[in-house]
N, C-alpha and C positions, 0 to 999 in steps of 0.2 A: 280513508282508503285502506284496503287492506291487502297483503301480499300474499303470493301464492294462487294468484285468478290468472288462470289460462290464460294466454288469447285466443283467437278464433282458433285459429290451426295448432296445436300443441309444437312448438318449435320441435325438435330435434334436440339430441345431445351436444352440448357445443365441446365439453372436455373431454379431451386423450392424452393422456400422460407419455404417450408418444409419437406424439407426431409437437412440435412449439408452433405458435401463433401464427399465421400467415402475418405479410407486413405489407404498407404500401408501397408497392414497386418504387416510385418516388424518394420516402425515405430512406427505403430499405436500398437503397442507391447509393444515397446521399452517407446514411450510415459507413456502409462497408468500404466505401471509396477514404471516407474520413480515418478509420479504422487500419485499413490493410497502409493507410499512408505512414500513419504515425508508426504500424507495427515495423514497416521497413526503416523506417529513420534511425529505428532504436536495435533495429536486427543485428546491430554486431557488437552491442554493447556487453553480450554476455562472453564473446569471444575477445573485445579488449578487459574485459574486468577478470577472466581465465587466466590469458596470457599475462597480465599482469601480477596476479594474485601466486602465480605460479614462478614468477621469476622472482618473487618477492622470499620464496619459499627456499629454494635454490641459494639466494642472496643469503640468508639467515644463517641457512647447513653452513656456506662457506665464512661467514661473519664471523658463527659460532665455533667454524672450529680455528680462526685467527685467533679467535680472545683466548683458548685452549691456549693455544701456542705461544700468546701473550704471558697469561699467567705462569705456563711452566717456565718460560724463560727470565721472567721476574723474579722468580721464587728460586731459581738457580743462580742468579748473581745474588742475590741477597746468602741462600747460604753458604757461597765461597769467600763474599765477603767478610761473613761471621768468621767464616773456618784460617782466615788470612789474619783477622784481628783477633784470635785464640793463640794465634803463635806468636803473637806480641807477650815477652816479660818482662812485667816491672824490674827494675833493678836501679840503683848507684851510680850518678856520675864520677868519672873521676874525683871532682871538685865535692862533693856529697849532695850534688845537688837528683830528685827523682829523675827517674828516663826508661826507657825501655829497651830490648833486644830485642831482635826475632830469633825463636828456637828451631835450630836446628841450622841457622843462619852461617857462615861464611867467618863473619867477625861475630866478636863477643862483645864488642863495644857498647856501653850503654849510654843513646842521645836521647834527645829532645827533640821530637820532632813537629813540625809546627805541621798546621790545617790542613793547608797544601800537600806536604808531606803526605801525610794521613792518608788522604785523599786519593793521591798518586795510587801506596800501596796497592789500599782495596781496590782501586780503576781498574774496568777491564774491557778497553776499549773496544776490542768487535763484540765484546757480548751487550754493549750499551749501541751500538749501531744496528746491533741485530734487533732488541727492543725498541727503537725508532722506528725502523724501518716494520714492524709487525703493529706497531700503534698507528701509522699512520696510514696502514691498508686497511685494518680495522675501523679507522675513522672513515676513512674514504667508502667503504663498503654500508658504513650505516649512516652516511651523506646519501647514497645510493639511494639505499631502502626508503629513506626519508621521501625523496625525492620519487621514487614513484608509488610511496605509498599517496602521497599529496596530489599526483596524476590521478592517481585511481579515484580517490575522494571528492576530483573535479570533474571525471569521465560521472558517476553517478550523481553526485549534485546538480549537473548542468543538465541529467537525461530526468532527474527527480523533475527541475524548475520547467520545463517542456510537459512534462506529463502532467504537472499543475495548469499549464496554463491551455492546454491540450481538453483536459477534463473540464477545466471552467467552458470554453469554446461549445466542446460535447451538451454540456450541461446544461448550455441557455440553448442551443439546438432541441432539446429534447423537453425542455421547459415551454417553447413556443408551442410544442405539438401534445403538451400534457402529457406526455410519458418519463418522467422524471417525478419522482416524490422527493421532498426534503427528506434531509436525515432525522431530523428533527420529528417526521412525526405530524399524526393531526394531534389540532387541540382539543379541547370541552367544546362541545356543541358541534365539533366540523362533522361533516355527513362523509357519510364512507358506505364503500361495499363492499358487505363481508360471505365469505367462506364456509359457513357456520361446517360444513362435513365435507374436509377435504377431500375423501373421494366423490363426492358429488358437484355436478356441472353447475350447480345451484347458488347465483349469487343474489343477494337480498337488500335493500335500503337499511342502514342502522345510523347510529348517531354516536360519536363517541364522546363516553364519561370521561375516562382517561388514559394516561399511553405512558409505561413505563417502560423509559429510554434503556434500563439498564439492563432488564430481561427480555425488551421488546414487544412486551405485551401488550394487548389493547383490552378494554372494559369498554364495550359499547350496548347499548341500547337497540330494541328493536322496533323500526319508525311505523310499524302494524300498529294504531292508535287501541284492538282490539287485546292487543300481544304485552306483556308486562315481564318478557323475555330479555335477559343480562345476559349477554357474552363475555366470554373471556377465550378472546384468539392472542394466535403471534400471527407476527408480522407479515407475514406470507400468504396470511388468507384476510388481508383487509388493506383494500385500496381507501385511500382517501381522497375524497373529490375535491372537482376545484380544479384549478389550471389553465385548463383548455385554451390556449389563446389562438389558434387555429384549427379550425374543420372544414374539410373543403367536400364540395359536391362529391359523392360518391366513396368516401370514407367509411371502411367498417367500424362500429363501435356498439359498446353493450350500456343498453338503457333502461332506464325504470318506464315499463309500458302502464298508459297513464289507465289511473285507478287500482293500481297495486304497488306493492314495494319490490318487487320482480326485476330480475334483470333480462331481457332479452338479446339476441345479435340483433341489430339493425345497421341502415346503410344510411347516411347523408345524403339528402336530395336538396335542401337546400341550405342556404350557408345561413349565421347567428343573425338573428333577427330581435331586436327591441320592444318590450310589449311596453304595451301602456303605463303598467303599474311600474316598469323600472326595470323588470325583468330578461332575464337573455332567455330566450328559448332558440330549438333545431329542431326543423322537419326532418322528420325521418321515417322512412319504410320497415318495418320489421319483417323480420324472414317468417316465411310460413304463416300471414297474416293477412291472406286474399279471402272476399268473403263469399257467397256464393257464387258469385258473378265468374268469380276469379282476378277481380281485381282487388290492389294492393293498393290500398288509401294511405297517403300523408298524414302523417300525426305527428302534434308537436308536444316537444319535452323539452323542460326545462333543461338549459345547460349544466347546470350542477348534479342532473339527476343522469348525467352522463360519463361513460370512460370509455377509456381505449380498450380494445380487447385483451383478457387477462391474460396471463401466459398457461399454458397451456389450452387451450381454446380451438376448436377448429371449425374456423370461419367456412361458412357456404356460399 
């Protein structure tokens, strides 16, 4: 076979870049009901993750400036401490044994004073009450932060594990009715329909060589047995066939019209049928494909050599 042979009536342009795909009232039902549900579920999660993210910020300013006030009042008993233990001098006990005085002190006696002692001196009880009481707001404040940063981390965990399994849900929904492609990509050999001039409405039977996940490319082949034509698309102008696991009477979708590699719009008249040799094939009507009479004969195509209408596409 070879592609690019009319049908009787030359279809019409199916692509407009803008206007998007008409859908089947059915799905496109099923879709947006699924859709508009999950978007409300999840509709105030950017206003708790705001709020949050904003009190956290708030919590921080005020955290930040305890520990300020931490630090300066640390650093202030430390150096009255020092300044208390410079007016310590050595000196002579009566008996000759070492000791100290304080300068500038009362007595001139020179003791011994033991740990305690010591201790006592440099102590400076409300400025040590003051540093207690400023650690443990500061503690208390980044107990806070912890704690609703750990909210916040479970507000988005628990909306991520929903949209996982939301998506999975979505996924075999759209698997059943062949509009879902893996990420993954076709492999060697899988049959695709490609885009070869994205401004054009023009989709054609290829075969793909290979699919480089990383740029998205495809190397396909073109299935004209006449054609010794290499492609090299992205991902966007090559459908890969396959899938289908539902088509129901009166379905729009785009076909290889038999004895070319062409894609045409046509409609489902009858549901997947079994042939002999093992095969699936669908009757279907193709638009603009009445012959002189003006009627519009059933014609069957393989399942494989079928897809859902591309995006941008405007169904008649």
């Amino acid at each position: 076979p070879i592609h690019h042979v009319v049908p009787p009536t030359t279809p019409r342009a199916y692509n407009d870049e803008r206007r998007a795909p008409k859908r089947r009232t059915t799905l496109a039902m099923s879709d947006e009901t699924f859709l508009e549900a999950f978007i409300e579920s999840i509709s105030t999660l950017p206003h708790d993750v705001r709020r949050n993210l904003e009190l956290l910020k708030d919590m921080d300013a005020n955290c930040s400036s305890l520990v300020d006030q931490l630090t300066h009042a640390e650093q202030e008993y430390v150096r009255r401490a020092e300044e208390k233990v410079l007016q310590l001098e050595l000196g002579t006990t009566s008996d000759g044994r070492p000791g100290v005085h304080v300068l500038g002190g009362k007595s001139k006696e020179v003791v011994i004073p033991t740990t305690e002692e010591l201790s006592a001196y440099v102590h400076d009880q409300e400025a040590l009450a003051q540093i207690k009481s400023l650690r443990a707001s500061a503690m208390q404040q980044a107990d806070e932060k912890v704690a609703i940063a750990n909210q916040t981390h479970s507000i988005i965990d628990a909306t991520v594990e929903r949209l996982d399994s939301d998506i999975a849900v979505l996924e075999n929904i759209l698997k059943r009715t062949g509009e879902f492609q893996d990420a993954e990509g076709g492999k060697p050999n899988d049959l695709a329909a490609v885009q070869v001039d994205p401004a054009s409405p023009e989709w054609i039977l290829a075969k793909v060589i290979s699919h480089d996940t990383a740029t998205g490319m495809y190397t396909l082949s073109d299935e004209d047995t006449e054609s010794n034509k290499i492609f090299h698309l992205p991902e966007s102008q090559v459908t890969v066939l396959g899938g289908l696991e539902r088509l129901s009477k009166g379905d729009p979708v785009f076909a290889v019209y038999p004895d070319t590699t062409s894609f045409y719009q046509a409609k489902v008249v009858q549901s997947l049928r079994k042939s002999a040799g093992g095969g699936t094939f669908v009757m279907v009507n193709f638009v603009d494909d009445s012959d002189e009479h003006g009627v519009t004969h059933d014609k069957a195509v393989l399942l494989q050599h079928i897809m859902r209408p591309p995006y941008g596409a405007v169904l008649q």
